[in-house]
C-alpha positions as a Markdown table, in Angstrom:
| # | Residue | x | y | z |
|---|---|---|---|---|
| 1 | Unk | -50.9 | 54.4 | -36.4 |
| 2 | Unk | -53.7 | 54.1 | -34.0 |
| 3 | Unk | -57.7 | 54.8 | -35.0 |
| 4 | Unk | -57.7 | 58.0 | -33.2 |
| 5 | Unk | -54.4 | 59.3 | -34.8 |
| 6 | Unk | -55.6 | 58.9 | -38.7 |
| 7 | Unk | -58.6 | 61.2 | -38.3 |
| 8 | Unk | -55.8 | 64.0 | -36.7 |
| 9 | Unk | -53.2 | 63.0 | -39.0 |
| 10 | Unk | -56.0 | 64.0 | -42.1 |
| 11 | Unk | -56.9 | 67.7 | -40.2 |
| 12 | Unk | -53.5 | 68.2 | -40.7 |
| 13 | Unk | -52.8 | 67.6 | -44.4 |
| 14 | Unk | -55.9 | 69.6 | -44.4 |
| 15 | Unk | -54.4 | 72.6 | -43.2 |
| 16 | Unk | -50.8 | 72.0 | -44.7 |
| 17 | Unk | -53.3 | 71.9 | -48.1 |
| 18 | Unk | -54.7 | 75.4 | -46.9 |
| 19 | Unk | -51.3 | 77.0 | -46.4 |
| 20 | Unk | -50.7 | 76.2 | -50.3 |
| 21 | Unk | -54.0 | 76.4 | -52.0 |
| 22 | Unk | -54.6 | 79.6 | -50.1 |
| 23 | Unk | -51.8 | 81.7 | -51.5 |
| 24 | Unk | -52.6 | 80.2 | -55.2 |
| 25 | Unk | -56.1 | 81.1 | -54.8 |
| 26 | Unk | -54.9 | 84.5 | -53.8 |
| 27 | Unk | -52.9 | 84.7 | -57.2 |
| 28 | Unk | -54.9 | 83.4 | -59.3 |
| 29 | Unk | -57.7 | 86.2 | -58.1 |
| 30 | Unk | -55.5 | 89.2 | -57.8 |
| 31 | Unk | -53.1 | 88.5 | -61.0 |
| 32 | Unk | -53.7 | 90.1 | -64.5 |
| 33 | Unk | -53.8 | 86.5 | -67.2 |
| 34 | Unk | -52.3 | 86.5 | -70.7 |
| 35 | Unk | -54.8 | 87.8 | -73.5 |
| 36 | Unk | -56.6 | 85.0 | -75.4 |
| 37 | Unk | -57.0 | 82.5 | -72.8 |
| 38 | Unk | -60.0 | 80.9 | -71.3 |
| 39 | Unk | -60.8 | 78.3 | -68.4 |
| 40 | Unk | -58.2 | 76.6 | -66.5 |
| 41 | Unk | -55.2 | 78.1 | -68.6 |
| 42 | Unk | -56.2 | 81.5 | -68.0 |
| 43 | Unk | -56.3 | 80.9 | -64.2 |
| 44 | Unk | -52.9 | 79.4 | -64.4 |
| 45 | Unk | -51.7 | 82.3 | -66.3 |
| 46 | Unk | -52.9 | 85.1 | -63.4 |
| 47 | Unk | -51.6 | 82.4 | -60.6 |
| 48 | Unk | -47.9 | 83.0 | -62.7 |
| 49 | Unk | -48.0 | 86.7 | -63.3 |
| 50 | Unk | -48.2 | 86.5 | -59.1 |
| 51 | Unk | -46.0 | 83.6 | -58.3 |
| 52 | Unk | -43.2 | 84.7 | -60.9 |
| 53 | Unk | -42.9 | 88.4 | -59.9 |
| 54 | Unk | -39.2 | 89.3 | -58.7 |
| 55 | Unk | -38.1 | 90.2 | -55.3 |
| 56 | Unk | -40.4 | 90.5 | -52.0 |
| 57 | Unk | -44.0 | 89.8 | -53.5 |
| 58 | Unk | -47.4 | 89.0 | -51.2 |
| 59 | Unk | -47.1 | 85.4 | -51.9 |
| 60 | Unk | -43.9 | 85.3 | -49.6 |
| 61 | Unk | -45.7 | 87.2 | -47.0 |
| 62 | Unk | -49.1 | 84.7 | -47.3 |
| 63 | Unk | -46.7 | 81.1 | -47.7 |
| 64 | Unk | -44.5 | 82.7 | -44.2 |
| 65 | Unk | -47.3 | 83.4 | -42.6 |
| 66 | Unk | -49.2 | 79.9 | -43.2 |
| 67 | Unk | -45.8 | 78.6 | -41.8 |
| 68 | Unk | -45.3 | 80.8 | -38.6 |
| 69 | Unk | -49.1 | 79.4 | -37.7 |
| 70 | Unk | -48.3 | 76.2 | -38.2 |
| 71 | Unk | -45.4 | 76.4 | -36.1 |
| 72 | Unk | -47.5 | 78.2 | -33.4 |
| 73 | Unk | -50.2 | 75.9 | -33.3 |
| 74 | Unk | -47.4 | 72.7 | -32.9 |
| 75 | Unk | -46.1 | 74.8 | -30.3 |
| 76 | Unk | -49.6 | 75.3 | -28.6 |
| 77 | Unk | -50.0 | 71.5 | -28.7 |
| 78 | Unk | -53.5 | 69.9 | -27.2 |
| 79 | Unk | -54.4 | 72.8 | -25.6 |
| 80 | Unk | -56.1 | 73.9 | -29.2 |
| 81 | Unk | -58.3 | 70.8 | -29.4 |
| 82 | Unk | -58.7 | 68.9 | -31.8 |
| 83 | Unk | -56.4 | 71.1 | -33.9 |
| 84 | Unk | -53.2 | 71.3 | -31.7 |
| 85 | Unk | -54.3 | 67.0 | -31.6 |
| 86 | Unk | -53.8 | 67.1 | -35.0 |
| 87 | Unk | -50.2 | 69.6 | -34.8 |
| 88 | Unk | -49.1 | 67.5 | -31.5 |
| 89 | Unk | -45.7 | 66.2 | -31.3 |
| 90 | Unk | -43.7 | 65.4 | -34.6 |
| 91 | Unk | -46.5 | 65.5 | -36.8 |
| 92 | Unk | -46.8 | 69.1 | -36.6 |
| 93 | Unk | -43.3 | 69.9 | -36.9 |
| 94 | Unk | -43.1 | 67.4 | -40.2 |
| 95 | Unk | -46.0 | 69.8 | -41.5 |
| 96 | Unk | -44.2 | 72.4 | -40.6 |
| 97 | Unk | -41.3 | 71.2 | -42.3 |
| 98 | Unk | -43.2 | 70.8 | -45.3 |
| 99 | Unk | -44.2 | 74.2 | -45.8 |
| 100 | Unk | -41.1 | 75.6 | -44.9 |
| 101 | Unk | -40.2 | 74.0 | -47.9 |
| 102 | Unk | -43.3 | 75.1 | -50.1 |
| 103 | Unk | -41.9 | 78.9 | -49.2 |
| 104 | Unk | -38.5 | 78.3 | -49.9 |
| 105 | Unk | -38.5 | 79.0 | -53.7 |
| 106 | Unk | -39.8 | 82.6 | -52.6 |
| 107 | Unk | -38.2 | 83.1 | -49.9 |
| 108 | Unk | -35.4 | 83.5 | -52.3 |
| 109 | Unk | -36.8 | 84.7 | -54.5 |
| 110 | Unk | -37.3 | 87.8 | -52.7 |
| 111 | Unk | -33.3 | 87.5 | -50.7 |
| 112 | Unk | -32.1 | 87.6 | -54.4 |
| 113 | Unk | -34.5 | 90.0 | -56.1 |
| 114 | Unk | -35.1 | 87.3 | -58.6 |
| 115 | Unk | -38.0 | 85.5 | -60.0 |
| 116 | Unk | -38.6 | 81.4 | -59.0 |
| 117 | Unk | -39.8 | 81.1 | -62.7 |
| 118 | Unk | -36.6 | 82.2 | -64.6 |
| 119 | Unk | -33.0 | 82.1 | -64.7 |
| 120 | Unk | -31.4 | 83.5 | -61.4 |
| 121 | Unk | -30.5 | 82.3 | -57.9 |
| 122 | Unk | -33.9 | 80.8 | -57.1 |
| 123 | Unk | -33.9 | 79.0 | -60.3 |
| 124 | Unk | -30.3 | 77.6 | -59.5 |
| 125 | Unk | -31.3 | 76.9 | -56.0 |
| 126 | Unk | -34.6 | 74.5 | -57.0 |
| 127 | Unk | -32.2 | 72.4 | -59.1 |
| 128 | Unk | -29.8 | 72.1 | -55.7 |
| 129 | Unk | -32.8 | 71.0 | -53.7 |
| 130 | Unk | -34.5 | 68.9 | -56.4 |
| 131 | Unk | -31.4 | 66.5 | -56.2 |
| 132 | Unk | -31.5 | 66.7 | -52.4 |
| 133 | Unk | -34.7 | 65.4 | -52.9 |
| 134 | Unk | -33.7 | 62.5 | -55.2 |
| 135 | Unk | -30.9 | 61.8 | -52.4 |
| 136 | Unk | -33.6 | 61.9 | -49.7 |
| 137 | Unk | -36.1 | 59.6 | -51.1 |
| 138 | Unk | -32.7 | 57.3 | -52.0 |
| 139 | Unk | -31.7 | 57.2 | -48.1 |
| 140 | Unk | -35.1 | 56.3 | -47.0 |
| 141 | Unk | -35.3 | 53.7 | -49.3 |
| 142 | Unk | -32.1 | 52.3 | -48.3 |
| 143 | Unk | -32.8 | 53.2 | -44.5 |
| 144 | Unk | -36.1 | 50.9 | -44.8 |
| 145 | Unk | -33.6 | 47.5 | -45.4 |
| 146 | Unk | -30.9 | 48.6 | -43.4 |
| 147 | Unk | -32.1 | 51.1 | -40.8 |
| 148 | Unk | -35.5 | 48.9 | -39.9 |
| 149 | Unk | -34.9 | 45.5 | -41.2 |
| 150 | Unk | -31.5 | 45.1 | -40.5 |
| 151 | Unk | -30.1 | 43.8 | -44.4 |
| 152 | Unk | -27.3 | 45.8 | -45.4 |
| 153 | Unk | -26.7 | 46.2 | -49.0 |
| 154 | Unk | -24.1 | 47.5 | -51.1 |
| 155 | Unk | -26.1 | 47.3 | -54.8 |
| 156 | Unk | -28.9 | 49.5 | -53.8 |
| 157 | Unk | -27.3 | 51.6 | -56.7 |
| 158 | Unk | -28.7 | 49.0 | -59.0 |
| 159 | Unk | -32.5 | 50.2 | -58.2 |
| 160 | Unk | -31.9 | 53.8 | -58.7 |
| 161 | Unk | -29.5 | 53.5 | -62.1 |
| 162 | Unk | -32.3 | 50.8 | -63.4 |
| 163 | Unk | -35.3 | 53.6 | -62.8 |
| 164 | Unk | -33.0 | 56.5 | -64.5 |
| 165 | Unk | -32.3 | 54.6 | -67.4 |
| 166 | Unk | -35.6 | 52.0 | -68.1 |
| 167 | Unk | -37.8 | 55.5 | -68.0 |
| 168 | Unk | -35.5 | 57.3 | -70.6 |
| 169 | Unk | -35.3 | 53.9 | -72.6 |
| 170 | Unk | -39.0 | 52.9 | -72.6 |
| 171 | Unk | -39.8 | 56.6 | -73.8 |
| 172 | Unk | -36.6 | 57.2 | -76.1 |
| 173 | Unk | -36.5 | 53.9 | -77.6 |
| 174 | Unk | -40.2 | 52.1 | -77.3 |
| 175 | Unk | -42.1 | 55.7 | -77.5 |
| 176 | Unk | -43.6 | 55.0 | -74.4 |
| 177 | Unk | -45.8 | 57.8 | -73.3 |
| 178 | Unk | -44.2 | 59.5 | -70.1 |
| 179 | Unk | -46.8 | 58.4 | -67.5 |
| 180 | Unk | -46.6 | 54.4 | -68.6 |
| 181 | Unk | -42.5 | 55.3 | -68.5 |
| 182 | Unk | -42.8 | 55.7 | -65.3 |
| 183 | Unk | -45.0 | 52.9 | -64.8 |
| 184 | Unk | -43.2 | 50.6 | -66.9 |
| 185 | Unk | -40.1 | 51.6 | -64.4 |
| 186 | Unk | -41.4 | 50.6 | -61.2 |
| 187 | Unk | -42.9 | 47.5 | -62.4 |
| 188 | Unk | -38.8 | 47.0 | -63.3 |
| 189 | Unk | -37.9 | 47.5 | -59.9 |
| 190 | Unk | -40.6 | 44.8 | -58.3 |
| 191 | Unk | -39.1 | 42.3 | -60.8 |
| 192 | Unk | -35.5 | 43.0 | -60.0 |
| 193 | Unk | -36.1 | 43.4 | -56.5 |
| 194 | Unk | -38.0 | 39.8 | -56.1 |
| 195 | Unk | -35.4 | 38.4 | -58.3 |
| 196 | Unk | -32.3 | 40.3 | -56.2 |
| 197 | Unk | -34.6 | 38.6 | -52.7 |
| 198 | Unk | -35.3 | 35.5 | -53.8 |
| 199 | Unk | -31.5 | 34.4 | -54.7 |
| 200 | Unk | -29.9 | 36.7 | -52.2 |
| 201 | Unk | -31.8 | 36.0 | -49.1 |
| 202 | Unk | -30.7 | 32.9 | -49.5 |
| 203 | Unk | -27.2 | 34.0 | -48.8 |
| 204 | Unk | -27.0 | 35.6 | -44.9 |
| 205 | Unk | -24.4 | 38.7 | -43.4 |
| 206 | Unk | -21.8 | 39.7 | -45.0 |
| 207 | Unk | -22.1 | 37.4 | -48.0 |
| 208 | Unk | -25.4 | 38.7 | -49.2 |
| 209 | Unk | -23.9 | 42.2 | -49.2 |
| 210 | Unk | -21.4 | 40.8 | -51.3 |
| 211 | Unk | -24.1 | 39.5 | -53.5 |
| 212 | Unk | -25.8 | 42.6 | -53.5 |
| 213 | Unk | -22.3 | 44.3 | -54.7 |
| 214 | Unk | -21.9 | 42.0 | -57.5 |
| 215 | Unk | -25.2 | 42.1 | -58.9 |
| 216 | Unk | -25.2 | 45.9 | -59.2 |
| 217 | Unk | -21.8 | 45.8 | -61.3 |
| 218 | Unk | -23.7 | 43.4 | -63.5 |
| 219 | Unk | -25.7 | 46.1 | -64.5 |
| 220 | Unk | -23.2 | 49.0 | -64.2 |
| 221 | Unk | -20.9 | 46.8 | -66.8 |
| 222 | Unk | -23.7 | 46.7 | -68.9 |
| 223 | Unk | -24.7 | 50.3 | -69.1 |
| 224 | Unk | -21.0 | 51.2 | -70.2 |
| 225 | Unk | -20.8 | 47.9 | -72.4 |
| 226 | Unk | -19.9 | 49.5 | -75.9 |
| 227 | Unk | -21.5 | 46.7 | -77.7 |
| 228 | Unk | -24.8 | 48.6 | -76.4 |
| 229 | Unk | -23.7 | 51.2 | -77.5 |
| 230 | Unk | -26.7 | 52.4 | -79.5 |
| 231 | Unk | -29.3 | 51.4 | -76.8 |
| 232 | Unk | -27.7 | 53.0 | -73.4 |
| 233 | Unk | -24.5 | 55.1 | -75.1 |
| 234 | Unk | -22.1 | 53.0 | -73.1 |
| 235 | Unk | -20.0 | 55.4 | -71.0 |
| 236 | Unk | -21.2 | 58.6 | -72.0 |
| 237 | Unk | -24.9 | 58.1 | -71.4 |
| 238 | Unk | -27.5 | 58.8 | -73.1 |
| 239 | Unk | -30.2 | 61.6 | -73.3 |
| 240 | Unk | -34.3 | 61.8 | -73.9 |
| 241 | Unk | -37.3 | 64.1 | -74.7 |
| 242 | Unk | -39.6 | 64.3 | -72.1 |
| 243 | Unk | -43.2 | 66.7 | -71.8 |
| 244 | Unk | -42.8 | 70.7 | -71.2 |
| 245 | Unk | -44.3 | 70.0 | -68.1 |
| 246 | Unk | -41.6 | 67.6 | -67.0 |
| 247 | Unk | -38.7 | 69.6 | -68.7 |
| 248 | Unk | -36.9 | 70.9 | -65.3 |
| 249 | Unk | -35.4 | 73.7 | -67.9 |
| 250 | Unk | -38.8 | 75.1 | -69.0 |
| 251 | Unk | -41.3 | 74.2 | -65.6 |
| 252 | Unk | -38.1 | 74.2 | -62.9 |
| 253 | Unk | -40.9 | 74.9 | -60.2 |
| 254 | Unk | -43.5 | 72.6 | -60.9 |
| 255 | Unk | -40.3 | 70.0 | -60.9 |
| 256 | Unk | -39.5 | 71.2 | -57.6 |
| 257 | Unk | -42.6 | 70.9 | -56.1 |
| 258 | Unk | -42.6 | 67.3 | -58.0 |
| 259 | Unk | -39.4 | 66.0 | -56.0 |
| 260 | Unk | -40.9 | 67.6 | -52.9 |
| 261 | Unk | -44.5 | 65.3 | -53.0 |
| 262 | Unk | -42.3 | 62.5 | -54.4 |
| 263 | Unk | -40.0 | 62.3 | -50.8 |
| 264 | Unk | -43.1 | 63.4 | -48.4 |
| 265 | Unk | -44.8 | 60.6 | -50.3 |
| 266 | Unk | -42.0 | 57.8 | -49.6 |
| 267 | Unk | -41.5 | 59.5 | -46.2 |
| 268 | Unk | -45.2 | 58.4 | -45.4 |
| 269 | Unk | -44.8 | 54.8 | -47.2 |
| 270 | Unk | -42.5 | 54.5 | -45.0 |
| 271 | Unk | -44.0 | 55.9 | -41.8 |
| 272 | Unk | -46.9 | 54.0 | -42.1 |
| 273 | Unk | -45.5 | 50.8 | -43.3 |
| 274 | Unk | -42.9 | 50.4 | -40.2 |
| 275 | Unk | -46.0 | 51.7 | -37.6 |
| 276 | Unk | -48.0 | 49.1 | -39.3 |
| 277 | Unk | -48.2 | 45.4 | -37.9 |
| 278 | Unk | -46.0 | 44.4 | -40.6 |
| 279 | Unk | -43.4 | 46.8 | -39.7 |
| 280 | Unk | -43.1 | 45.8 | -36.0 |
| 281 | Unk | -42.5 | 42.0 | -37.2 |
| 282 | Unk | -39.4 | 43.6 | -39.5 |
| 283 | Unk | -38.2 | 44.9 | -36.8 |
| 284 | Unk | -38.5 | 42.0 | -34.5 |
| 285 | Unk | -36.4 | 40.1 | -37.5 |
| 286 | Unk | -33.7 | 43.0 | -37.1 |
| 287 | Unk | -33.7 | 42.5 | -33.4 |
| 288 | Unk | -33.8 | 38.6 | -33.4 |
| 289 | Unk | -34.7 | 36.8 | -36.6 |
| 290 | Unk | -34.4 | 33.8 | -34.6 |
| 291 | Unk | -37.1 | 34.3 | -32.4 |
| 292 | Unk | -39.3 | 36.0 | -34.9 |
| 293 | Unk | -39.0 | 32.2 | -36.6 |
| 294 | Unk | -39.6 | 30.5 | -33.4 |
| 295 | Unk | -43.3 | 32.5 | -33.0 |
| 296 | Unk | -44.1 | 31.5 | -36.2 |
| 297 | Unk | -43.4 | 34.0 | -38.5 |
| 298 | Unk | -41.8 | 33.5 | -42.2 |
| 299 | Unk | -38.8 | 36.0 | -42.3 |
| 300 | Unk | -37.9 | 35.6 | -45.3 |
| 301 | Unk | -41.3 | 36.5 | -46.9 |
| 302 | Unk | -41.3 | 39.4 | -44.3 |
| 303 | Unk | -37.8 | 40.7 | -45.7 |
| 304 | Unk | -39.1 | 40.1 | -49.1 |
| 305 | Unk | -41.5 | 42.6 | -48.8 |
| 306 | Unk | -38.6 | 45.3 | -47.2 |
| 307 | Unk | -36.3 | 44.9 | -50.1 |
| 308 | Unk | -39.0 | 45.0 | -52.4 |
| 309 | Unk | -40.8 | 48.4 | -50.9 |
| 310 | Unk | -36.9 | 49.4 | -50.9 |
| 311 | Unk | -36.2 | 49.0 | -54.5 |
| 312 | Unk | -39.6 | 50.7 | -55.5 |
| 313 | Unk | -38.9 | 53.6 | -53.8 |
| 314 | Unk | -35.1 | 53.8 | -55.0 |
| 315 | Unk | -36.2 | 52.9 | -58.4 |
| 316 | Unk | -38.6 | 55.9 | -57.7 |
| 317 | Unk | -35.7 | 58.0 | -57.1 |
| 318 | Unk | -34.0 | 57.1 | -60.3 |
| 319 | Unk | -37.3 | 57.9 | -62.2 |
| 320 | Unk | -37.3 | 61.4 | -60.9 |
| 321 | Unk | -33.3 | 61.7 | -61.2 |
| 322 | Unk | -33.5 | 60.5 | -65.1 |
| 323 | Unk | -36.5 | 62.5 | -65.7 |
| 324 | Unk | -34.7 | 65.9 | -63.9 |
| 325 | Unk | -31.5 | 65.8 | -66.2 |
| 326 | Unk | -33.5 | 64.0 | -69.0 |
| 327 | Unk | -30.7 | 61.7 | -69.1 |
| 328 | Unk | -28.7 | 58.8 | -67.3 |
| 329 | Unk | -25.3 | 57.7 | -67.3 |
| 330 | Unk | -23.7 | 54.7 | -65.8 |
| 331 | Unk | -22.3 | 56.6 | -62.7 |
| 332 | Unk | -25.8 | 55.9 | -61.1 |
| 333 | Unk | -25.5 | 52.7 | -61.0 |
| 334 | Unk | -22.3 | 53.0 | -59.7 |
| 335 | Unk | -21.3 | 52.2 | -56.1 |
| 336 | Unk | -21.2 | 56.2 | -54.7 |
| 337 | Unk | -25.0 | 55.9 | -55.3 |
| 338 | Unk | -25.3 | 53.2 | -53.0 |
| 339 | Unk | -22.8 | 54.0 | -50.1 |
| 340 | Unk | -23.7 | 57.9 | -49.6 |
| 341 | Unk | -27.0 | 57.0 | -48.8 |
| 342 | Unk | -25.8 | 54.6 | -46.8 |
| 343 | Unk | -24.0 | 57.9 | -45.1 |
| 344 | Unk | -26.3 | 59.9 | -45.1 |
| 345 | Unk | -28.5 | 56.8 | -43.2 |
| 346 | Unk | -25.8 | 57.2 | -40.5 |
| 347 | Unk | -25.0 | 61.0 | -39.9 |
| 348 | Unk | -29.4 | 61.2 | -39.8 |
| 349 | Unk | -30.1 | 58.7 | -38.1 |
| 350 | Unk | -30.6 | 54.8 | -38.5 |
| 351 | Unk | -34.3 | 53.4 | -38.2 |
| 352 | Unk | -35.6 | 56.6 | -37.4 |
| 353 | Unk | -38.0 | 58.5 | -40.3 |
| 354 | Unk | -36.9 | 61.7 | -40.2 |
| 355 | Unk | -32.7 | 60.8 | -39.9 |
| 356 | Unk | -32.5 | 59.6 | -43.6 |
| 357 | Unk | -34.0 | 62.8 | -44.8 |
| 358 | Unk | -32.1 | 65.3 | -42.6 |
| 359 | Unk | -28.6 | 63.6 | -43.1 |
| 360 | Unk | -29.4 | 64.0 | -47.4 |
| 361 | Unk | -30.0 | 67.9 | -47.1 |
| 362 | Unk | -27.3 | 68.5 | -44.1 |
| 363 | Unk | -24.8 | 66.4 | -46.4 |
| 364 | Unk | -25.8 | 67.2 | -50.0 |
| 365 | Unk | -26.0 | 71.2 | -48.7 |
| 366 | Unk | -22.9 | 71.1 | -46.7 |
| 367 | Unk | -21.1 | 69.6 | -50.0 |
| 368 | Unk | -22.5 | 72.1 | -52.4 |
| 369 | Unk | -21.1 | 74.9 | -49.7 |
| 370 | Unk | -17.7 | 73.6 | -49.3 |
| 371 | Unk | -17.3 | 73.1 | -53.1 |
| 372 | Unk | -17.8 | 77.2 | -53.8 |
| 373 | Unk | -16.3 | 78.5 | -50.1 |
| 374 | Unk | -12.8 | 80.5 | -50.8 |
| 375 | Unk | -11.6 | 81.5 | -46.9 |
| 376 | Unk | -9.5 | 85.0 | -46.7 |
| 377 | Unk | -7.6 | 84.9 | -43.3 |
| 378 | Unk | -4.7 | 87.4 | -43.2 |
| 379 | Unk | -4.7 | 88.2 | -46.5 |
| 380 | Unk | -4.1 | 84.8 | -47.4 |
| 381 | Unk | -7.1 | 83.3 | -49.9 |
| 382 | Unk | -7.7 | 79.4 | -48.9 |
| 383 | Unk | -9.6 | 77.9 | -52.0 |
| 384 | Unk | -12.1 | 74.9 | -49.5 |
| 385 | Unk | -13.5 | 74.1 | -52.7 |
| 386 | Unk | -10.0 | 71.9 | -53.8 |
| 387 | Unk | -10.2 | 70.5 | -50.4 |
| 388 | Unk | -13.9 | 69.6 | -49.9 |
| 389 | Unk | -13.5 | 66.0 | -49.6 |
| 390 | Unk | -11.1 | 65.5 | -47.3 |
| 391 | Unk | -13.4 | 68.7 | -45.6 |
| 392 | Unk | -16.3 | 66.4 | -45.4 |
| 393 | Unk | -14.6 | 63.6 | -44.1 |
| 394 | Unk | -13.7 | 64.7 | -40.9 |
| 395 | Unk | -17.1 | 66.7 | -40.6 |
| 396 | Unk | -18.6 | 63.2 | -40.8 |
| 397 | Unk | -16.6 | 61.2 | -38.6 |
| 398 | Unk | -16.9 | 64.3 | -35.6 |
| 399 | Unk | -20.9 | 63.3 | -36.6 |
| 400 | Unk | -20.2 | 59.8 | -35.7 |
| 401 | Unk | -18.2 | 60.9 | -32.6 |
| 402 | Unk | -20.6 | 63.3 | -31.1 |
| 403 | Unk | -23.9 | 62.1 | -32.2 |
| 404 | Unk | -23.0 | 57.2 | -32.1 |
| 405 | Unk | -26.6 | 57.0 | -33.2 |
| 406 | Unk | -26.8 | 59.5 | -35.4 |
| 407 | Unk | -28.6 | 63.3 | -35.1 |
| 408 | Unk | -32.0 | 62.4 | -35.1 |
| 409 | Unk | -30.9 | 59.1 | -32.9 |
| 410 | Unk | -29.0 | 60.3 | -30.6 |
| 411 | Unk | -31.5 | 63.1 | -29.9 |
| 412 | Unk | -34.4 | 61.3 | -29.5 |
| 413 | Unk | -32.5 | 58.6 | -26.9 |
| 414 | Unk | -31.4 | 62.0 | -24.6 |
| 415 | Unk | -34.9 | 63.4 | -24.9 |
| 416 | Unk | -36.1 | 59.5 | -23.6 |
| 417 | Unk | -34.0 | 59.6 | -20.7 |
| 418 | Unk | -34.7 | 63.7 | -19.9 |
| 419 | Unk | -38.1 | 62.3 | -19.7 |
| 420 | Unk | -37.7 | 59.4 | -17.6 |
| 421 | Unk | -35.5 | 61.5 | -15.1 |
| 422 | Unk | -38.6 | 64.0 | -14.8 |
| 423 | Unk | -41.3 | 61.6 | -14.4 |
């Protein structure tokens, strides 16, 4: 990112932060608190008697409105000054994005007459989108080695089972408090990671991905070992206590709007890791390690650092994943959790920063649809839901087909060439 571009890129966090703290502020003024509570907790409490209201409520009509701004301002571009500067181009529409996805949880909220604090569709829909997250922040994280840096892996699993089950063990087992938990878990995923480099980059193509394989099942033999049994719970798992304000049952919205910062967060890492002078020499060792070596560069320190960034943010995935169902089970470190991001890396987008993201919510949503879709034609009841898989299948390989390089990909290389052809 340039010098000009960070001052812009700050004015607009600024006004995403204005699109959410203005609605709160509006809450926490116009709502009526619980009796007996002073200071910050009786703020809180007038904010929630606004928020969790049921059906069409002014905070749907603020949070759409802060969005439709945003949106017109992207739209407006440079034209605004140093405002549309700060909106221009993909920047904007990420922020746009963004609080698209603040609004959600009311928008519906008031589709479903329901509240997004209690039981009902909006409370069923924040769980769906808190595992899209999880998925999200998983296919960046795996986008970052294969997408950008060219290593492909199939034990990236082994980060994201390691971060559900070290934060459930260090505060089940060691009574670690929740915040050192978490901690505790991504300081696991350095040391694995630099252990996982150091051997495997040793190894080159397809052999290191078998390397990769094999050191996941490792651990996935592990978790369901019996003879650990009273440490893990072998194959059924095991579960853990974990704050109110973590418990996705009691604070589902505070959870959601915890796996939304987590992925904007590694979507940022990310961003400003690959447009950093460190990223551009990861991606001349994708292009031609060879030559990167030949102008003096140590690749393997330089793809060190990739899997490394990698495995924190999977790890962080698992953290939030374990911490979500206040549980893990060996099925995350099992090999679906490494190949669907893999998938969704593809149907998005490879080493793009949005295509990781889009292909987790297009797939993980498009999944969740087919499993409950029942088809009448004729009179005649087709259950999708018993078919779903096969269903999926061919959606993804007409993806492949239509879009070679991905949505995000493909796009962007037609919009290059639409450009060129003007100019």
């Amino acid at each position: 990112m340039t010098k000009t571009s960070r001052p812009e890129g700050l004015l607009g966090l600024g006004l995403l932060a204005v699109v959410v703290l203005g609605p709160y502020l509006f809450a926490a003024l116009t709502g009526t608190p619980d009796e007996g509570l002073t200071g910050l907790a009786r703020w809180q409490s007038a904010a929630a008697a606004v928020y969790c209201a049921k059906g069409l409520s002014p905070i749907v009509w603020l949070l759409v409105g802060g969005v439709v701004v945003l949106a017109a301002a992207t739209l407006a571009g440079r034209r605004l000054g140093a405002l549309g500067a700060a909106l221009d181009g993909a920047r904007g529409w990420y922020l746009v994005a963004v609080a698209a996805l603040i609004a959600l949880p009311f928008l519906i909220a008031a589709g479903t007459n329901s509240s997004a604090c209690s039981r009902g569709q909006a409370f069923f829909w924040q769980a769906i989108f808190v595992d899209v997250f999880t998925m999200a922040i998983l296919a960046i994280s795996y986008n970052l080695m294969f997408g950008f840096v060219g290593v492909v892996s199939f034990g990236h699993a082994a980060f994201f089972g390691l971060g559900a089950y070290s934060v459930g063990l260090l505060m089940e087992h060691l009574g670690w408090p929740w915040w050192g938990a978490v901690l505790g878990s991504l300081g696991l995923s350095i040391v694995i990671a630099l252990i996982k480099g150091f051997v495997g980059l040793r190894i080159r193509g397809l052999y290191f991905a078998l390397f990769t394989l094999a050191f996941a099942q490792v651990f996935f033999l592990l978790a369901g070992n019996r003879l650990l049994v009273d440490i893990t719970g072998a194959e059924d798992g095991f579960t853990f206590a974990v704050p109110d304000f973590l418990n996705m049952t009691k604070n589902r919205l505070f959870f959601y709007y915890l796996g939304l910062t987590a992925m904007v967060v590694a979507f940022l890492v990310v961003q400003q890791l690959m447009r950093s002078p460190t990223g551009r020499v990861l991606v001349a060792v994708r292009d031609n390690e060879g030559r990167a070596q030949m102008l003096g560069y140590n690749t393997f320190q330089f793809k060190l650092i990739a899997i490394v960034m990698a495995g924190v943010l999977a790890g962080g995935a698992g953290v939030l994943r374990g911490l979500a169902l206040k549980g893990a089970s060996p099925e995350v470190l099992g090999l679906d959790f490494t190949m669907t991001p893999l998938i969704m890396t593809l149907v998005g987008g490879q080493a793009t920063f949005a295509g990781p993201v889009l292909g987790a919510f297009g797939l993980h949503l498009l999944e969740d649809f087919l499993r409950d879709t029942v088809v009448t034609l004729g009179g005649v009841s087709i259950n999708v839901g018993e078919r779903w898989a096969l269903i999926l299948g061919v959606i993804f390989i007409l993806i492949v087909i239509v879009f070679p390089y991905g949505v995000v990909g493909t796009v962007q290389n037609e919009w290059r060439k639409w450009r060129a052809r003007r100019s």
